[in-house]
N, C-alpha and C positions, 0 to 999 in steps of 0.2 A: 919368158916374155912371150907377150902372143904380138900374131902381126896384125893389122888393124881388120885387114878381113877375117881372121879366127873370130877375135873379140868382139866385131860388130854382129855376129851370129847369137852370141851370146846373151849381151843385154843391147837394147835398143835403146840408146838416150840420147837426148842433145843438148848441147850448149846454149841451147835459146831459152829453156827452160828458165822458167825466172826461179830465185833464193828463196824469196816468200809465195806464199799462196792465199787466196781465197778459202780453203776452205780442205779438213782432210777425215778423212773416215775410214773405216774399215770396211771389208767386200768379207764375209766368212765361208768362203771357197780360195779353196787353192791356188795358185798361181797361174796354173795351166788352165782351169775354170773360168778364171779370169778373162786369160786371152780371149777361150774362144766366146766369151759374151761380148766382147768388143766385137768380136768379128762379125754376129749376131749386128750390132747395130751400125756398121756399115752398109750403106745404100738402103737405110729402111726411110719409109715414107709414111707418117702420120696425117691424116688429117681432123679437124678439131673447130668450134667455132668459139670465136671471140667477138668485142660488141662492137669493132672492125666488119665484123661477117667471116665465113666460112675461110680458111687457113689450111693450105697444104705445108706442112715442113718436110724437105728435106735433109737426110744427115748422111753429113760422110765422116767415113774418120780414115786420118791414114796415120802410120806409125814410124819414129825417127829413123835417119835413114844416114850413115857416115854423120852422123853428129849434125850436122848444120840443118840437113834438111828432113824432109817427111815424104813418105812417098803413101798415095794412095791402097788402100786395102779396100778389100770386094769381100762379100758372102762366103765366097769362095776361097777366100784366102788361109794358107796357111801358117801357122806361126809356132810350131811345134818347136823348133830351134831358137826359140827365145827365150831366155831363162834368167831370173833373177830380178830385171827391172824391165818396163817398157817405158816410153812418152808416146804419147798418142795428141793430135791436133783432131777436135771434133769441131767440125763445122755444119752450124744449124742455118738454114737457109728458107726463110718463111715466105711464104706468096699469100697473099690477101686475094681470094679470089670471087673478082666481079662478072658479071652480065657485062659491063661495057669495057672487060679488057682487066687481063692481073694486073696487081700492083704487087712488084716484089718490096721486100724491106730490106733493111740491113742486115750482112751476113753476123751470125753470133758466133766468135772463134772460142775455143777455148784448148788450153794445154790441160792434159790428164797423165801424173805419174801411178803408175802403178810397180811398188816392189814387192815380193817374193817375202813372205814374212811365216812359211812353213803353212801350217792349215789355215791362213789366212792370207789376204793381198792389201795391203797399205793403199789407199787412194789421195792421192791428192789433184785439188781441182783448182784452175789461173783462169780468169777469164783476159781475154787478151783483144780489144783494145778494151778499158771499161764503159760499153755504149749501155743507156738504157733498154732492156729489156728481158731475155734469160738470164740467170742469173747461177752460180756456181750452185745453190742450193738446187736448181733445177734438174741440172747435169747430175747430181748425185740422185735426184729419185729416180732421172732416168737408169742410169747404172745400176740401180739399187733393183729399176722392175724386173733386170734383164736374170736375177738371179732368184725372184719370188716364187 
């Protein structure tokens, strides 16, 4: 039996994770590959134009933490003791940016599982609340460029 600090070394998961999902695919790198493309796209910042006008996003993601919660991950961060499963919360945070003043929008969450499935990693994608905008097919090209 392990004790819950052993095991949370292990896999990172949480109980908030919902049953179903939006949406699930394959990553064709390894487990460990996986992680650190996650880590990659913490604190990255894209900018891009839409017919809003010019758009900064920012992304964070942080990875489960004692089951309930999530704890912020950086660039820098490491995750080598992670093994078999993660959950990761990616949070996309756009700004419309004007001459007379940003206008942020609404934040786009989403849960991301990722298991350990040998020369491959299982992805599955939640969008959590479901508001108009990004959309789980989004999250997967992101994820998908992180390994092109």
């Amino acid at each position: 039996m392990y004790s819950d600090n052993e095991y949370s070394g292990m896999r990172r998961v949480s109980y908030l994770f919902p049953h179903t999902c939006d949406l699930m695919f394959d990553v064709y790198q390894p487990f460990s590959i996986y992680l650190q493309g996650m880590t990659k796209l913490a604190d990255r910042q894209d900018n891009f134009r839409t017919a809003a006008g010019p758009v900064k996003r920012e992304i964070s993601v942080s990875i489960a933490h004692d089951r309930l919660g999530f704890e912020r991950i950086r660039k820098t961060s490491h995750l080598e003791d992670v093994t078999d499963e993660a959950d990761f919360q990616i949070i996309l945070t756009d700004t419309i940016l004007k001459s007379s003043g940003n206008v942020p929008k609404n934040e786009q969450k989403f849960l991301v599982k990722g298991i350990d499935k040998g020369p491959f990693t299982e992805v599955y994608v939640t969008k959590s609340p479901a508001i108009p905008g990004v959309s789980a097919l989004d999250i997967k090209q992101i994820i998908q460029e992180l390994f092109a």
